[in-house]
C-alpha positions, 0 to 999 in steps of 0.5 A: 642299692640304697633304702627307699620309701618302699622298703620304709613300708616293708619295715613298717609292716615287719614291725606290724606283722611280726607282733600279729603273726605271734598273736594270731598263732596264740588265737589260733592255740586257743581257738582252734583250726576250725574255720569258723574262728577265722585266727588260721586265716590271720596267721597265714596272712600275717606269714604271707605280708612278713615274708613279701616284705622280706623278699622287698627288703633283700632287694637293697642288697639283690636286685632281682626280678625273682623277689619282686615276683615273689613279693607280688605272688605274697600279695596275691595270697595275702588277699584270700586269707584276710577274706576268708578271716572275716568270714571265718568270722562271719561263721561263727556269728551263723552258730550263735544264732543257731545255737540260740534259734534252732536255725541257721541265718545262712545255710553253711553252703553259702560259706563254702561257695565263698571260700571256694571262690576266694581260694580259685581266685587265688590260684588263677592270680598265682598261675597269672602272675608266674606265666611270664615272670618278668617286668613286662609281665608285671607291668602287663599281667597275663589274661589269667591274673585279670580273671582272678581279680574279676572273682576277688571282687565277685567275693568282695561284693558277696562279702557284702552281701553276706555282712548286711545279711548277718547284721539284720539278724544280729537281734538273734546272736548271742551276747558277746558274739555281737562282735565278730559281725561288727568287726566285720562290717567295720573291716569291709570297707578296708577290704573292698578299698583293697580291692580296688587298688588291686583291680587298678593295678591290674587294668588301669595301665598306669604309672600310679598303680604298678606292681613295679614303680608305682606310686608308693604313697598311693600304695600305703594308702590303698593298700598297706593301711587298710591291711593293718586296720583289718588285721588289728581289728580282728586281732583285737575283737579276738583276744576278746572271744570266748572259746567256743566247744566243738560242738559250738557251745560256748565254752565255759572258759571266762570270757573277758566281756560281755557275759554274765557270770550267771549265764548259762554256757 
């Protein structure tokens, strides 16, 4: 089997990931697993995209049903961590404005909702998409993997929401964490265009928007740019964040911008 269009994108997103994958495993080091930092959610996304596209590529040498089912089974997964890393994000900006105002913007069961309900949509996919492993069943998923999708954008819309909510009290966050909520609200975009493309694969039916054969133009449009965008951005607003104590409070460890030298922690 020769090198296709398709297998020019799993190139270009190994050349993309890879770089990521190793950057985000350092925020991760250097942030922390808390799930406020949102880095963990990165790194599993970053791992998630190299190894579908992996699986994409042993496809020149080994066509088999088996690796376009696993690329499908990463995509579904690739979708809750990149979610959940804006609102890891998200997090972090309802403790600055703790720390500063004594309060919450959001109360914490609203992240949990969201994370609960992004980690349900991706179990249903999963269990959908290897109900019947085939290209019939690819072609036309089962009824489980619709239901999944119907709660990824139930969570998409909640993102939304979420956004606009922490961006009418950005007044009350802490300089230098202004950020997260505008990486955020430029990322949510992309994420719903995802989304969406997801959706239409699912139950428009058509040539255009397949998991196998599709149109790959459409899908590097709607779905590959749109996860670079997002990850860069997140990556780069990270390198830029300071380290944050487990007890939420800034940590005194240099951050790049943003924060006086004379600013208390």
């Amino acid at each position: 089997m020769t090198v296709t269009y398709r297998h020019g994108i799993s190139i270009l997103e190994l050349l993309i990931y890879l770089p990521s994958f190793f950057l985000s495993g350092f925020l991760v080091y250097r942030h922390g697993f808390r799930q406020n930092s949102g880095f963990l959610f990165i790194f599993t996304f970053a791992l998630a995209r190299i190894v579908g596209a992996c699986c994409d590529l042993a496809t020149i040498a080994h066509y088999t049903l088996g690796l376009y089912i696993a690329a499908a089974i990463c995509m579904a997964i690739g979708l809750s961590p990149l979610m959940l890393a804006l609102t890891g994000f998200l997090s972090r900006a309802n403790l600055s404005i703790q720390q500063k105002t004594g309060k919450l913007a959001l109360p914490e069961f609203v992240f949990v909702a969201f994370r609960l309900l992004v980690t349900v949509a991706m179990i249903i996919s999963i269990v959908g998409i290897t109900a019947n492993m085939s290209e019939e069943g690819l072609a036309h998923p089962d009824i489980k993997a619709k239901i999944g999708m119907i709660l990824y954008l139930v969570a998409g819309g909640q993102l939304c929401l979420m956004t606009a909510f922490m961006a009418m009290h950005k007044t009350s966050i802490q300089r230098g964490e202004k950020r997260t909520v505008l990486a955020v609200a430029i990322s949510t975009p992309f994420i719903m265009v995802r989304l969406v493309y997801a959706a239409l694969i699912w139950f428009l039916h058509d040539s255009t928007f397949s998991m196998i054969g599709g149109n790959v133009t459409v899908q590097l449009v709607m779905s590959v740019l749109e996860e670079f965008a997002v990850v860069i951005i997140c990556l780069g607003v990270g390198i830029t964040l300071s380290v944050r104590r487990k007890n939420n409070r800034a940590s005194v460890e240099a951050p790049l911008t943003d924060y006086p030298s004379h600013s208390k922690p």
